[in-house]
C-alpha positions as CSV (number, residue, x, y, z in Angstrom):
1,X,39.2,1.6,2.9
2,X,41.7,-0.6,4.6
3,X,40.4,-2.4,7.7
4,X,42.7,-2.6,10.8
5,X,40.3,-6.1,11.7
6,X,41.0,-9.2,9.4
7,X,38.2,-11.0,10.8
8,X,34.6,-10.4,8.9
9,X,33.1,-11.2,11.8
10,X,34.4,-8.6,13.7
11,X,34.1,-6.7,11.0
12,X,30.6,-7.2,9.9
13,X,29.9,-6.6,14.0
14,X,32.1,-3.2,14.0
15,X,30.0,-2.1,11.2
16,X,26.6,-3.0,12.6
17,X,27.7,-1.0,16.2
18,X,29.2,1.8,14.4
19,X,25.5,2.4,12.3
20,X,23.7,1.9,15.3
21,X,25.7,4.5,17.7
22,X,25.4,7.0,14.3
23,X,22.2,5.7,12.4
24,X,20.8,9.6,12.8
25,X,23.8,11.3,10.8
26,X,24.2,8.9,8.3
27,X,20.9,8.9,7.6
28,X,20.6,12.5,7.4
29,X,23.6,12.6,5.4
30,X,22.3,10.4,2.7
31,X,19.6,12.5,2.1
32,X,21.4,15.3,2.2
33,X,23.7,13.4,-0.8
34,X,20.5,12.2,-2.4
35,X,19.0,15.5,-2.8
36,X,22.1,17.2,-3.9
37,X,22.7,14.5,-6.6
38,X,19.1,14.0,-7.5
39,X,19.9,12.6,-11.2
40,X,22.8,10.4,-10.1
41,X,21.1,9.0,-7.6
42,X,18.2,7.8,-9.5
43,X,20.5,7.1,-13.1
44,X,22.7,4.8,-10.4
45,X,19.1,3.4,-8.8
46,X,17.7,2.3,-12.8
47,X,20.7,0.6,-13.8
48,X,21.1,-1.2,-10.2
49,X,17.3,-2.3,-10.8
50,X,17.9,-3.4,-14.1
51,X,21.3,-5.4,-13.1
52,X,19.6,-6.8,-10.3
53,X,15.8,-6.9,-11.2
54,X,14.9,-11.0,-10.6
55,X,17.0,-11.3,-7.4
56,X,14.9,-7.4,-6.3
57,X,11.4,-9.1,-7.4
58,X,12.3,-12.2,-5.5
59,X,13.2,-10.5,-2.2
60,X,9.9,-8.3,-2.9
61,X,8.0,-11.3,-2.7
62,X,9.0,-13.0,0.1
63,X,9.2,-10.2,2.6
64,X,5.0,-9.3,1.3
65,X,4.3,-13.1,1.5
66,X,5.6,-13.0,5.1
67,X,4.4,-9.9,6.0
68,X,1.5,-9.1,4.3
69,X,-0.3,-6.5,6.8
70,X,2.2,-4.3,6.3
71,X,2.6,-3.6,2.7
72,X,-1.5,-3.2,2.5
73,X,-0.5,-1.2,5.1
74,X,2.0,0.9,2.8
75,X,-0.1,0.7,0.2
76,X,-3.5,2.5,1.4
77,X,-1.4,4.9,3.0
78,X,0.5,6.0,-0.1
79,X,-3.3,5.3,-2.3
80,X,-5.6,6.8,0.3
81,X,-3.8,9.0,3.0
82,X,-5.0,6.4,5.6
83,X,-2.9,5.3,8.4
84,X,-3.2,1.8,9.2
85,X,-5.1,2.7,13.1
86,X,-7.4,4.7,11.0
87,X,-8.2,1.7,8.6
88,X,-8.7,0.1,11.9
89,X,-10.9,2.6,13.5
90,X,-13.3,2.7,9.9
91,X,-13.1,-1.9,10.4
92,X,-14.4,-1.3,14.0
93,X,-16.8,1.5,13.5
94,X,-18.2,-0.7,11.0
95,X,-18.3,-3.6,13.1
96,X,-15.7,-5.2,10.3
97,X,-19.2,-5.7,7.5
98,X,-19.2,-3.8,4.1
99,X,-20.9,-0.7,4.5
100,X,-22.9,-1.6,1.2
101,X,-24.2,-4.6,1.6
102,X,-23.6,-5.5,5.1
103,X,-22.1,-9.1,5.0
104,X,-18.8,-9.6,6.6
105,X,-16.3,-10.0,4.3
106,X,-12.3,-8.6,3.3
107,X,-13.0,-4.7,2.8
108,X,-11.3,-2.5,0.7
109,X,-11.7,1.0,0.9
110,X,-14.2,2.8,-1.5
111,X,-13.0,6.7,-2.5
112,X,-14.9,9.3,-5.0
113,X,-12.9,9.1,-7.9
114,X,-13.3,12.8,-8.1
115,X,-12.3,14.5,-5.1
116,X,-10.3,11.6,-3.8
117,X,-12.0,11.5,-0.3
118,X,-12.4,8.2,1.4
119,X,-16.2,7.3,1.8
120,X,-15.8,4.0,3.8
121,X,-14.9,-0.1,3.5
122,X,-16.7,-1.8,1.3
123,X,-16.4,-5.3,0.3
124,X,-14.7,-6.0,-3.3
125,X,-18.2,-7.0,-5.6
126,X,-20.1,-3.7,-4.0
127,X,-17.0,-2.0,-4.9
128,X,-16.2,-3.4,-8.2
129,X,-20.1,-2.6,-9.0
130,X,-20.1,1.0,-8.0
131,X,-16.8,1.2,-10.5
132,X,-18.8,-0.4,-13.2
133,X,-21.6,1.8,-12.7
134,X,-19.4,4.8,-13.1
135,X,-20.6,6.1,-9.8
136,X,-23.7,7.8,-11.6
137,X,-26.4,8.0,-9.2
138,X,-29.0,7.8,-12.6
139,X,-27.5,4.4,-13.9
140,X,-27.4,2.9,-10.1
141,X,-31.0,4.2,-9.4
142,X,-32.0,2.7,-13.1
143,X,-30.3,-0.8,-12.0
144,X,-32.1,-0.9,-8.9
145,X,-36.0,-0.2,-10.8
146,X,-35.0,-2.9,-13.4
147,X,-34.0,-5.6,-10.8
148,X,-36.9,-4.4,-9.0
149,X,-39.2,-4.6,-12.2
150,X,-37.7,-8.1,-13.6
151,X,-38.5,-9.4,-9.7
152,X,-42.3,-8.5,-9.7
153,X,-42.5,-10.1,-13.8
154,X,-40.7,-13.2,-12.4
155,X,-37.9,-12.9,-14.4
């Protein structure tokens, strides 16, 4: 494509207006192009990856060091189904303490590994422990009587 402007300036600024007055069809036209060629599109997306995957990582980095908020953000919402105002809501509701144990700490949120549902924010050691415990209400109710027992024997 031959450009009438020599300057890249221009150029680059041309481009930038003409994307912004027509962001809404291109867009839609690139899915359109993406869904159409399904395999391309993902054959050319590997072998760009691979080409490219340091300088990719790198860029991935920075922009979750600056921005961290937003790619936990991303990330419970692909995980969990959970917007980041409902995350929010379940930090207020909560009054920002793990629903466990109660001390105030970074939450994470705690799902039934069955069904999937989300239960509520728990802090990462109550988490980690309901994980290890497998969720079974016989092994958590059998830690609970031997810490109990071991406490009255002084052990």
């Amino acid at each position: 494509m031959g450009w009438a402007i020599d300057d890249k300036k221009k150029q680059a600024a041309y481009s930038r207006r003409y994307y912004a007055e027509n962001k809404e069809i291109i867009l839609k036209k690139n899915q359109e192009w993406r869904e159409k060629n399904k395999e391309r599109h993902l054959s050319q997306t590997r072998e760009y990856y691979a080409a490219n995957r340091e300088k990719i990582n790198t860029e991935r980095r920075e922009k979750r060091k600056h921005n961290p908020k937003l790619f936990n953000d991303r990330a419970r919402k692909n995980r969990f189904g959970i917007s980041s105002e409902a995350y929010e809501a379940m930090l207020i509701a909560q009054d920002h303490c793990c629903d466990l144990c109660g001390e105030r700490r970074q939450l994470v949120v705690d799902h039934n590994h069955q069904t999937g549902r989300v239960r509520a924010l728990l802090c990462a050691p109550c988490n980690t422990a309901l994980g290890l415990l497998k969720e079974d209400t016989t092994r958590i109710w059998r830690a609970m009587e031997y810490v109990v027992a071991h406490r009255e024997a002084g052990a």
